[in-house]
C-alpha positions in Angstrom: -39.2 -85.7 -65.9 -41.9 -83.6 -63.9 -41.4 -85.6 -61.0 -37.7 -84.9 -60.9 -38.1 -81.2 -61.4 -40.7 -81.0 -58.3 -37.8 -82.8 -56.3 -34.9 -80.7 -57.0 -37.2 -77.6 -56.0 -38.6 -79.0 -52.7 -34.6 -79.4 -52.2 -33.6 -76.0 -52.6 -36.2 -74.7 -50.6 -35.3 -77.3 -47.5 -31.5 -75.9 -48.0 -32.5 -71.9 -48.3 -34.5 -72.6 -45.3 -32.3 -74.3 -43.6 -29.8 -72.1 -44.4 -31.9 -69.3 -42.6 -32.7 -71.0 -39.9 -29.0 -71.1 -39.2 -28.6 -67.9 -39.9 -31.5 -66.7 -37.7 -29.9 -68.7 -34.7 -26.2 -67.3 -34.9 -27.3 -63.6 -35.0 -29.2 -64.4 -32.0 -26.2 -65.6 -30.3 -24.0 -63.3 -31.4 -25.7 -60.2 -31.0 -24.7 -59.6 -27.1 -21.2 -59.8 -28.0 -21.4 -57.6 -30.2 -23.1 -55.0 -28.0 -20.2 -55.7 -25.8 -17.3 -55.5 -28.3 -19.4 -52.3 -29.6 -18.9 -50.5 -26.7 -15.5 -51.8 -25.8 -14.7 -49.3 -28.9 -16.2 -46.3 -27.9 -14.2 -43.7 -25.5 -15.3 -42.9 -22.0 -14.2 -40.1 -20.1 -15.6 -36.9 -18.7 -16.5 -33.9 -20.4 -15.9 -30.3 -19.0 -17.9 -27.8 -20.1 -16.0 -25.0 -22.3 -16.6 -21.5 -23.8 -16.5 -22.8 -26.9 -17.7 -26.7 -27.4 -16.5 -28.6 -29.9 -16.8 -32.3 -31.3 -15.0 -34.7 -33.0 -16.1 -37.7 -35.5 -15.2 -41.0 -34.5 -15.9 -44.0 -36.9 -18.2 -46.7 -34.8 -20.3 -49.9 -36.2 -23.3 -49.1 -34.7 -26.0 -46.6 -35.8 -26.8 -45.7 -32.2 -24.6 -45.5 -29.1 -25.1 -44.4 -25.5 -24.9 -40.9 -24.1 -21.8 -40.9 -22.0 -21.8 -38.8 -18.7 -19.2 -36.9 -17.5 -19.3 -34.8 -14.2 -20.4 -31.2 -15.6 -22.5 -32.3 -18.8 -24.3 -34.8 -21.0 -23.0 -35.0 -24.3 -25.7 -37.5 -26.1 -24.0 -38.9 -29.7 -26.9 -39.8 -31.8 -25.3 -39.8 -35.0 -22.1 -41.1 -34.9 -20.6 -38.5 -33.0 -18.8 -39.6 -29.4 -17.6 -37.0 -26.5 -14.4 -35.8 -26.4 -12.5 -35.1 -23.2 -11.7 -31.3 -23.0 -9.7 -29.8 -20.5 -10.6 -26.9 -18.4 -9.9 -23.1 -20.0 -7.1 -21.7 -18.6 -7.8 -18.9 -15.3 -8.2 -15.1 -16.6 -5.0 -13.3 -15.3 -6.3 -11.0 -12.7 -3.6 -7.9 -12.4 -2.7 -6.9 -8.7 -3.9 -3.5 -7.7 -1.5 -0.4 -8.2 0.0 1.0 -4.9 -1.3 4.8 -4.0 2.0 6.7 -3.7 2.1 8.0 -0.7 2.7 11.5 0.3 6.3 12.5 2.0 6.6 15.7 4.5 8.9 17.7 2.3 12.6 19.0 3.9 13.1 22.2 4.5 16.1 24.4 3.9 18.1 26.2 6.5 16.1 29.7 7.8 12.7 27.4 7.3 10.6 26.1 10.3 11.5 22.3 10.7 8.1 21.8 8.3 8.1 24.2 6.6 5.2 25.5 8.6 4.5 26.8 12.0 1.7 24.4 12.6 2.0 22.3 15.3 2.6 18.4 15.4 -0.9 17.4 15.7 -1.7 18.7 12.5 1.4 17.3 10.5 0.7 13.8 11.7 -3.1 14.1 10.8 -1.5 14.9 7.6 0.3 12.1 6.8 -2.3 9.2 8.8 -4.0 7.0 6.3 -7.2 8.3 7.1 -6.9 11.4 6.6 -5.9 13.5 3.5 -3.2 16.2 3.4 -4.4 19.5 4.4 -5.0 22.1 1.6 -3.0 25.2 2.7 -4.7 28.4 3.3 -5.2 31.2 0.8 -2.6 33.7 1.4 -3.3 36.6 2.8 -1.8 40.4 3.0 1.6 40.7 5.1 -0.9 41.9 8.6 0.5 45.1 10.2 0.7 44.9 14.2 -2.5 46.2 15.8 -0.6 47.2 19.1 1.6 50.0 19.9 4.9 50.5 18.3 7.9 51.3 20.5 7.6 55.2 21.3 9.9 57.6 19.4 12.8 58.9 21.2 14.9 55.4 21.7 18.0 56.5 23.0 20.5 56.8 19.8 23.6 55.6 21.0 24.8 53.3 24.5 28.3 52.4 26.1 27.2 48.4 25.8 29.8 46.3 23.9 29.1 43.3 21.9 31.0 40.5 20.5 30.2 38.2 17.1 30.5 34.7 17.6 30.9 32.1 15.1 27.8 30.6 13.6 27.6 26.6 13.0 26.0 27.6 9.6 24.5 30.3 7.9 20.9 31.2 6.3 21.2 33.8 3.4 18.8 32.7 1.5 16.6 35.1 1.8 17.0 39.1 3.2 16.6 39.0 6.7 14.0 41.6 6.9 11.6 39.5 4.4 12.3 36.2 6.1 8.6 35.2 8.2 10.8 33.4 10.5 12.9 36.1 11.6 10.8 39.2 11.0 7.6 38.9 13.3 6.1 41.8 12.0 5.9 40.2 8.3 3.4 37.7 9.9 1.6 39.9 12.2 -0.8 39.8 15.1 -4.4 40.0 16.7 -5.8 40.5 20.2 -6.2 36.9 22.1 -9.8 36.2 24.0 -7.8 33.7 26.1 -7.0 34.7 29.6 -4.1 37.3 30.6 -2.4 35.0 33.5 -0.2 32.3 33.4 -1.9 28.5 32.6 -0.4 25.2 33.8 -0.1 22.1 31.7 1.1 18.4 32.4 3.7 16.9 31.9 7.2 17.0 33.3 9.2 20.6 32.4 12.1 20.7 30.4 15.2 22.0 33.1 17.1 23.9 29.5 13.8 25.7 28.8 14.2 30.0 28.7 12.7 31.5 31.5 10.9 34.9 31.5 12.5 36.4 34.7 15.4 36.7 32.8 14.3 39.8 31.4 14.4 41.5 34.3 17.5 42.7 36.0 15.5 41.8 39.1 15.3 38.5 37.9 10.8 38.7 38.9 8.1 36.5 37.9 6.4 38.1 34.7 3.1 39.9 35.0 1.4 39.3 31.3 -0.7 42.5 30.8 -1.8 40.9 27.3 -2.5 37.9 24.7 -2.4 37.9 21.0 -2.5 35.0 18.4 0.3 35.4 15.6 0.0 34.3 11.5 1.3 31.1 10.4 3.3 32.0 7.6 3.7 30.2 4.2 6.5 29.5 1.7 5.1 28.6 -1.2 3.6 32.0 -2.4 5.6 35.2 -3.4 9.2 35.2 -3.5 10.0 34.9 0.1 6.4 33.3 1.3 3.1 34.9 2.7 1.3 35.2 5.8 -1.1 32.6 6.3 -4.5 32.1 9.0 -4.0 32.7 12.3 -2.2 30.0 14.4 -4.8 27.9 16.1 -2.4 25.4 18.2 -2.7 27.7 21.3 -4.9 30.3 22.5 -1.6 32.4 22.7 0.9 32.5 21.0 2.4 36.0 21.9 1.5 37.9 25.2 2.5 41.4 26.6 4.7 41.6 30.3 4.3 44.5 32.0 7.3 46.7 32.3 8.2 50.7 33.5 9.7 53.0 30.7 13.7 53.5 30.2 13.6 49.4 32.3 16.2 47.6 31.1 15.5 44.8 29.0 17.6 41.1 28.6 16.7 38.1 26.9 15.2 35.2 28.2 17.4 33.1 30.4 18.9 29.7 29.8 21.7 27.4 31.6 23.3 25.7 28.9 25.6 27.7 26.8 26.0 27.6 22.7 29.0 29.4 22.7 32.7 29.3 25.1 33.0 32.3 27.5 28.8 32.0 28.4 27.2 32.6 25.4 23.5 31.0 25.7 22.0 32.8 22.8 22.5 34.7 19.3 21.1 37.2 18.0 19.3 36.3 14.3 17.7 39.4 13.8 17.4 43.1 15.3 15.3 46.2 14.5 15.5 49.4 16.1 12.0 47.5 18.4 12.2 44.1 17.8 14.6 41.1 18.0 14.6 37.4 17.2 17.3 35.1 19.4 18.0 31.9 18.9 19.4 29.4 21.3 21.4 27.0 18.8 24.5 28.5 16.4 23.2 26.7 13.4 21.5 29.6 11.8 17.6 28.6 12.2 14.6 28.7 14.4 13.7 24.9 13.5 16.5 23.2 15.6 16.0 24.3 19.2 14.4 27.0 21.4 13.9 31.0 20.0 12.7 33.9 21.1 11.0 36.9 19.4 10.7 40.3 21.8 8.4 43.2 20.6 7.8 46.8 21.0 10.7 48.3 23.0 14.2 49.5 22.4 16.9 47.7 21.0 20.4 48.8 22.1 21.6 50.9 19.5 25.5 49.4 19.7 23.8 45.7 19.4 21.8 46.8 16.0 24.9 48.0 14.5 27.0 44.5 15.5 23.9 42.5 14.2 23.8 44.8 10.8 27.5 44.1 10.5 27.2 40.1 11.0 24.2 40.3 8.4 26.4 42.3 5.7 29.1 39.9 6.0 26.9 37.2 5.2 25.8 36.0 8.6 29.1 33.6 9.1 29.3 35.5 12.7 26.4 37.3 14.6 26.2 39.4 17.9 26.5 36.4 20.9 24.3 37.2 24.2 25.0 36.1 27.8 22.1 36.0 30.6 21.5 38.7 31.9 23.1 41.0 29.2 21.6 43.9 28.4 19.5 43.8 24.9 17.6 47.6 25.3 14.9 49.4 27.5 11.2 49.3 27.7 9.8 52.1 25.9 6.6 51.5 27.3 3.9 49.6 29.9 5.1 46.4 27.9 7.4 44.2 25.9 5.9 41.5 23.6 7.3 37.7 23.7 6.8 35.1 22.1 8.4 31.5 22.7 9.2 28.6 19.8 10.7 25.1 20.2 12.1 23.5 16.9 9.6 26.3 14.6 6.8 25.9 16.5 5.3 28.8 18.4 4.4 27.6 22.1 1.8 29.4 24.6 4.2 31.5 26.4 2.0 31.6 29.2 3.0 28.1 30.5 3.6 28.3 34.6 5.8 25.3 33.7 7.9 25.8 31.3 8.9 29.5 31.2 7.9 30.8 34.3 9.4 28.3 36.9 
């Protein structure tokens, strides 16, 4: 009975061994394959790095697995855990810069310079350049009384010269006529020039419609300037009706004095092309009993075309009282003047001038434009 016992044990042990044996062999065959069939589960892609990482659990049989590299970072998975592709974050709006309005020359009204300014065109375009910022006007300053003679008392009070109103192409009222800065010089004033007393040439080719200085003269002879001055710009944005301003700095002169013999008879500066039928090449925009402003357009304005301001002598007493009667009936007609026609007498050794194209006040002592 012992015997059989002993034999049914060695038995068992030959079969668990066997058994093992078998055992021990298949896992070494299978294991590669299972390696391979291990990783044929797990995801492989690229990983992009993010602001904010995050991870996802995937189930796998294994209790390691490889580190998977993707082009911008090494995720390793040492606990179960496998890389997930994540796509890039999305590009931070960037907002487009805000255009800098730029600044516009404002329009003036009728009776205003053409910028509403007497400064000259360098200036205005430095003004509105991109590398330049607008010009801060000038503190105003008090209306400057004239530091030259006044016309000498005793102007003759009446005359035998007739006058006619003409029709104007539009009409300034606006303002009074006396406290307008572009029609009344002696609102803006003026100061002794240094610049030389004599007549300066510039380049450039002359304009054949320009005013000419020997038409003052009934002998129709060159000018002889016996002084210079520099007149006030003049503002319109201060007071009611604007301000004198600094001194104009586009010329060296901007009015001079021509030299003249008492009681001479005095006409306005002469021009070819007429503004009016029947010869009319200028109207009259303002008159004193010693000054006058003339313009040579109809439309109402210095700004448009070529004017004229004449100083310290005596205005024809008939041609005050036409210009005073246009003015009162709203300036819809004022006095019309031909060359040549007489405007009043020197009261003294000289009449002042001064010359403006389109606002502007130009050196009146150019050889070639006003004194040809």
């Amino acid at each position: 009975m012992k015997k059989y016992i002993t034999q049914i044990f060695l038995f068992c042990v030959a079969t668990v061994s066997l058994y093992s044996m078998i055992q021990i062999a298949q896992l070494a065959v299978n294991q590669p394959r299972n390696a391979a069939a291990t990783e044929r589960m797990l995801p492989v892609g690229y990983v992009y790095a993010t602001a904010t990482p995050f991870m996802q659990n995937i189930p796998v049989r294994l209790e390691t697995t490889r580190a998977v590299v993707g082009r911008l970072a090494v995720v390793p998975s040492s606990t179960g855990i496998a890389p997930v592709p994540t796509l890039p974050p999305s590009p931070t709006p960037i907002p487009l810069p805000t255009q800098t309005p730029v600044p516009l020359l404002k329009l003036t009204s009728i009776g205003e310079s053409i910028v509403a300014s007497s400064a000259p065109v360098q200036e205005i375009q430095a003004a509105t350049s991109d590398s330049a910022p607008l010009p801060v006007a000038a503190a105003p300053v008090a209306a400057a009384q004239p530091v030259v003679q006044a016309a000498v008392a005793g102007c003759a009070p009446a005359s035998t010269n007739a006058y006619t109103l003409i029709p104007m192409e539009m009409a300034d009222a606006q303002r009074p006529d006396s406290q307008h800065g572009d029609l009344n010089l002696g609102l803006r004033g003026y100061q002794p020039s240094g610049a030389a007393s004599e007549f300066v040439s510039y380049n450039g080719d002359p304009d054949a419609g320009a005013p000419q200085w020997a038409g003052l003269f009934a002998d129709q002879r060159r000018a002889t300037i016996s002084s210079v001055y520099q007149v006030r710009d003049w503002r319109w944005d201060c007071g009611a009706h604007g301000c004198a301003a600094d001194w104009l700095t586009n010329y060296d002169v901007t009015l001079m004095g021509v030299a003249t013999a008492p009681g001479e008879v005095i006409s306005v500066p002469s021009r070819g092309p007429e503004i009016y039928g029947g010869g009319y090449i200028a109207v009259v925009l303002y008159a004193e009993a010693t000054r006058l402003t003339v313009a040579y357009t109809r439309d109402g304005t210095v700004a448009h075309g070529y004017a004229a301001h004449l100083e310290n002598f005596c205005v024809d007493p008939n041609l005050l009282a036409q210009y005073r009667a246009g003015n009162a009936g709203g300036r819809h007609a004022l006095p019309g003047l031909h060359n040549g026609q007489t405007v009043g007498t020197a009261s003294a050794g000289e009449v002042l001038v001064a010359i403006r194209d389109r606002g502007m006040f130009m050196d009146p002592r150019s050889a070639r434009d006003w004194a040809r």
